[in-house]
C-alpha positions in Angstrom: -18.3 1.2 7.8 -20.8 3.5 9.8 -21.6 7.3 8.5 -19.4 8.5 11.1 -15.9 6.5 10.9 -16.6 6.6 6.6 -16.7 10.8 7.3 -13.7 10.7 9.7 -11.4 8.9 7.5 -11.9 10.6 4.4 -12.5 13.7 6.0 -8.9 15.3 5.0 -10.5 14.4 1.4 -13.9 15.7 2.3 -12.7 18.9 3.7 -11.4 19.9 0.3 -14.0 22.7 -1.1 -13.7 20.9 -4.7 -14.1 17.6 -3.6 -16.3 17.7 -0.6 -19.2 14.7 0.3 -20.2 14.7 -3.5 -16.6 14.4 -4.9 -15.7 11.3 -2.3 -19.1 9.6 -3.3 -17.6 9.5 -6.6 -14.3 8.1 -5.2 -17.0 5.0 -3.7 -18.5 4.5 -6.6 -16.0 4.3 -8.9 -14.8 1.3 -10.8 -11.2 1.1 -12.2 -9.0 -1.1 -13.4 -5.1 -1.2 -12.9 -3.0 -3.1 -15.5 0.2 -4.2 -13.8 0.8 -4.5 -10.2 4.9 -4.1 -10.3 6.6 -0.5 -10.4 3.8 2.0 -11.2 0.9 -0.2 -10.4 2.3 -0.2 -6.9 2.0 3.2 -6.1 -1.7 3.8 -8.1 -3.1 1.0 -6.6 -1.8 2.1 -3.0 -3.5 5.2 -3.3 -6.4 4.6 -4.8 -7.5 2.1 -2.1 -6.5 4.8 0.4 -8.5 7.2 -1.2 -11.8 4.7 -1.1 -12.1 3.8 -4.6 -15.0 1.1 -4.5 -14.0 -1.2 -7.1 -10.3 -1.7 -7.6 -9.3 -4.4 -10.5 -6.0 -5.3 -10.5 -4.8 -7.4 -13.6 -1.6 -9.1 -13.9 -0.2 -12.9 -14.5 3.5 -12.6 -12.6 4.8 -13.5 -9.3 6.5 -11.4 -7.3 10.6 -11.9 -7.4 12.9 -10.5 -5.4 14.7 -8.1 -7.8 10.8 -6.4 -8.0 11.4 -5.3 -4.1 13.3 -2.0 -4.5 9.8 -0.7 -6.2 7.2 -2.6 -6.1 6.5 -1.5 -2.7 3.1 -3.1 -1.8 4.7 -6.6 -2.4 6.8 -7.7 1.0 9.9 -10.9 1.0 7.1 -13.0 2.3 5.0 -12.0 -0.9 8.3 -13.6 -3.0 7.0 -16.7 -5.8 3.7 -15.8 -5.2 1.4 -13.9 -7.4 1.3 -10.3 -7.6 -2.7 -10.3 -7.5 -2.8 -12.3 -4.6 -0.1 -10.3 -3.1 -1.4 -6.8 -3.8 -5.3 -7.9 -3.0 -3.9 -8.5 0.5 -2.3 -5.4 0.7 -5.4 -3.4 -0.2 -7.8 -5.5 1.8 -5.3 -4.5 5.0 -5.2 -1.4 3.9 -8.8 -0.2 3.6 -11.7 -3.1 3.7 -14.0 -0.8 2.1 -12.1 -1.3 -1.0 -13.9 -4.7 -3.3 -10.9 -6.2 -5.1 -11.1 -7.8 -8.2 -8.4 -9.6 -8.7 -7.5 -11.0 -12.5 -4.6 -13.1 -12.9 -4.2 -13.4 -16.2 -2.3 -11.9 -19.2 -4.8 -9.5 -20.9 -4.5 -10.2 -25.0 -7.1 -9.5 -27.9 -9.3 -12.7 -26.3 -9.9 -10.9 -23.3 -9.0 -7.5 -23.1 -12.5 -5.6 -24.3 -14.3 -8.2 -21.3 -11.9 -7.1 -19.0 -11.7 -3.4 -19.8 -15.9 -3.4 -20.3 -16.2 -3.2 -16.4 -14.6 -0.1 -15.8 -15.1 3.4 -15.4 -11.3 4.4 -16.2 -8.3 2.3 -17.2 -4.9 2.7 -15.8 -1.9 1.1 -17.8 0.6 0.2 -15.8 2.3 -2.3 -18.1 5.9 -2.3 -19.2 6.2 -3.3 -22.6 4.3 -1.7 -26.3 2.3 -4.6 -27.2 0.5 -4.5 -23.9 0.2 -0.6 -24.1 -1.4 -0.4 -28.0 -3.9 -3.2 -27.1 -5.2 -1.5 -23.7 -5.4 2.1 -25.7 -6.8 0.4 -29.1 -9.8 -1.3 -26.7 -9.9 1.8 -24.6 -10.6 3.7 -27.1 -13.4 1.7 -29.2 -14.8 1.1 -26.0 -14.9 5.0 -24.9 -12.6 4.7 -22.2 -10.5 6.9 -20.4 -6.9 5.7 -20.1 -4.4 6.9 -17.3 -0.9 6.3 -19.0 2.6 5.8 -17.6 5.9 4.4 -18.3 9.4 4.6 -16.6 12.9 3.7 -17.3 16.1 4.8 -15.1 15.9 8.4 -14.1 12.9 9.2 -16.6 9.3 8.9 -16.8 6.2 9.9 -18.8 2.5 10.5 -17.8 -0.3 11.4 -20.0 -4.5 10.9 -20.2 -5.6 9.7 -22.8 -9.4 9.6 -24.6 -11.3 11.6 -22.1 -14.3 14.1 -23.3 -13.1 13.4 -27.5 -9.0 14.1 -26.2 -6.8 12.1 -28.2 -5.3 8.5 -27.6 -2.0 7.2 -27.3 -1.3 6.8 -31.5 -1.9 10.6 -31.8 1.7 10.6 -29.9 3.5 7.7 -31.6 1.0 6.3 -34.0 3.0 3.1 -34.5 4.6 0.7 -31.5 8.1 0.2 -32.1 9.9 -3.0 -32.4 10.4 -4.5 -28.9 14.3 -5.4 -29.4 15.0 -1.9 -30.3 13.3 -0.7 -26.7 15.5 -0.2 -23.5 13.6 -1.5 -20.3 14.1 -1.7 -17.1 15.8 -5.6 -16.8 18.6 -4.4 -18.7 19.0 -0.7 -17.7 17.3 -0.5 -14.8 15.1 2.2 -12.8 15.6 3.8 -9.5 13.3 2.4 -6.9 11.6 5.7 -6.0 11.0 6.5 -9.9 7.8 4.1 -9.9 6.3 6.2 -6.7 6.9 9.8 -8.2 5.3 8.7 -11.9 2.5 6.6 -10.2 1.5 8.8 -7.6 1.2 11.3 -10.7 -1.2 8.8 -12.1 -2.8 7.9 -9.5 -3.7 12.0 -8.6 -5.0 12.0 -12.2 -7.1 9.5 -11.9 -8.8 10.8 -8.8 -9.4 14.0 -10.3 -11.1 12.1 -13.2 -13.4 10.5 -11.0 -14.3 13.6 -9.3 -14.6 16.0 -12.4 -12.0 17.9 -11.8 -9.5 19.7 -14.3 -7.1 17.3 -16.4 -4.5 17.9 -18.6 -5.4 17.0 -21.7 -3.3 16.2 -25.1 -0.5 16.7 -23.5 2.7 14.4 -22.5 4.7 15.0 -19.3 8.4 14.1 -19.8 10.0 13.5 -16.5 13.5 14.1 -16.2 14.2 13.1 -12.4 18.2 13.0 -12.3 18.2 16.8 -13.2 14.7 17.5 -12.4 13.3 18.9 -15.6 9.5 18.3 -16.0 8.5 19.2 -20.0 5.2 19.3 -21.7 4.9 18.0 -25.1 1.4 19.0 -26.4 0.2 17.2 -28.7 
């Protein structure tokens, strides 16, 4: 992309005093990975290619199904039995070809996860179950990565950042994973479609302002309560 157009369509980025030229380099340069391309990763990974992030992993083994349409909103009915990287690579690629997309189509377990994670300037967990979400923190943290965290179910939600700058990790909170049959999830109670887009345009934002330097919250759990529309803080 010339000087000119890259300038013009970032420039509602640029303009920002603490962002500015220096700050949207940062966006270009930066490397991150997104783990799950379904409710939340749908949202991150829509506006993190909008924003110019140059590297954009996106790691996930499912195919879309139709059920997955009333959230995961960068999937189409044409995208329906095939896979999600393939589906939301194409998305991104129409969406802003400065974006590279590294697409990684398989289930990250302990024989790949610290190869995968290794690449990346900041991890973004988008999964939806606690056997996925200890192993990405565990790794992110022996590898000294920062970890953008999420998780949804119905009406509710819950964002935090986790190991930045010494900040604690994700067993500081709930030091041990419960039992998976004793979890509620989303196939069996369900989430409201726009749920995914308010939680992961949270992380997303948090993830930009990582790249740039900006102020994070830190230690510190937001509970989101979107029936009543209560947001808590939990400091931990």
């Amino acid at each position: 992309m010339k000087v000119k157009d890259y300038f013009v369509r970032y420039s509602r980025q640029i303009f920002i005093d603490e962002i500015g030229l220096d700050g949207q380099r940062k966006i270009r340069d930066a490397k991150v990975l997104v783990i799950g391309a379904g409710g939340l990763g749908s949202p991150v990974i829509q506006y993190l290619a909008a924003a110019g992030v140059g590297v954009l992993g996106i790691a996930d083994f499912d195919r879309v199904e139709v059920h997955n349409l009333n959230r995961q909103v960068i999937h189409a009915e044409n995208s329906v039995g095939h896979c999600k990287v393939n589906s939301a690579s194409q998305f991104v690629n129409a969406l802003n070809s400065d974006v590279k997309v590294v697409g990684i189509e398989e289930k990250i377990g302990k024989s790949n996860v610290e190869e995968i994670l290794s690449s990346y300037d900041i991890i973004v967990d988008c999964t939806d179950n606690f056997t996925s979400r200890y192993l990405i923190n565990d790794h992110s943290v022996s590898l000294g990565k920062p970890l953008v965290y999420g998780s949804i179910l119905g009406f509710s939600g819950q964002v935090a950042l986790f190991n930045y700058k010494g900040s604690k990790n994700l067993r500081d909170v709930f030091p041990n994973p419960p039992s998976e049959e004793d979890v509620p999830d989303c196939d069996r109670l369900g989430v409201l479609g726009s749920l995914p887009g308010i939680v992961g345009s949270m992380m997303a934002h948090h993830t930009l302002k990582l790249i740039i330097g900006l102020p994070v919250p830190l230690n510190q759990l937001t509970l989101i309560d979107s029936l009543s529309w209560r947001f808590h803080t939990i400091e931990f």
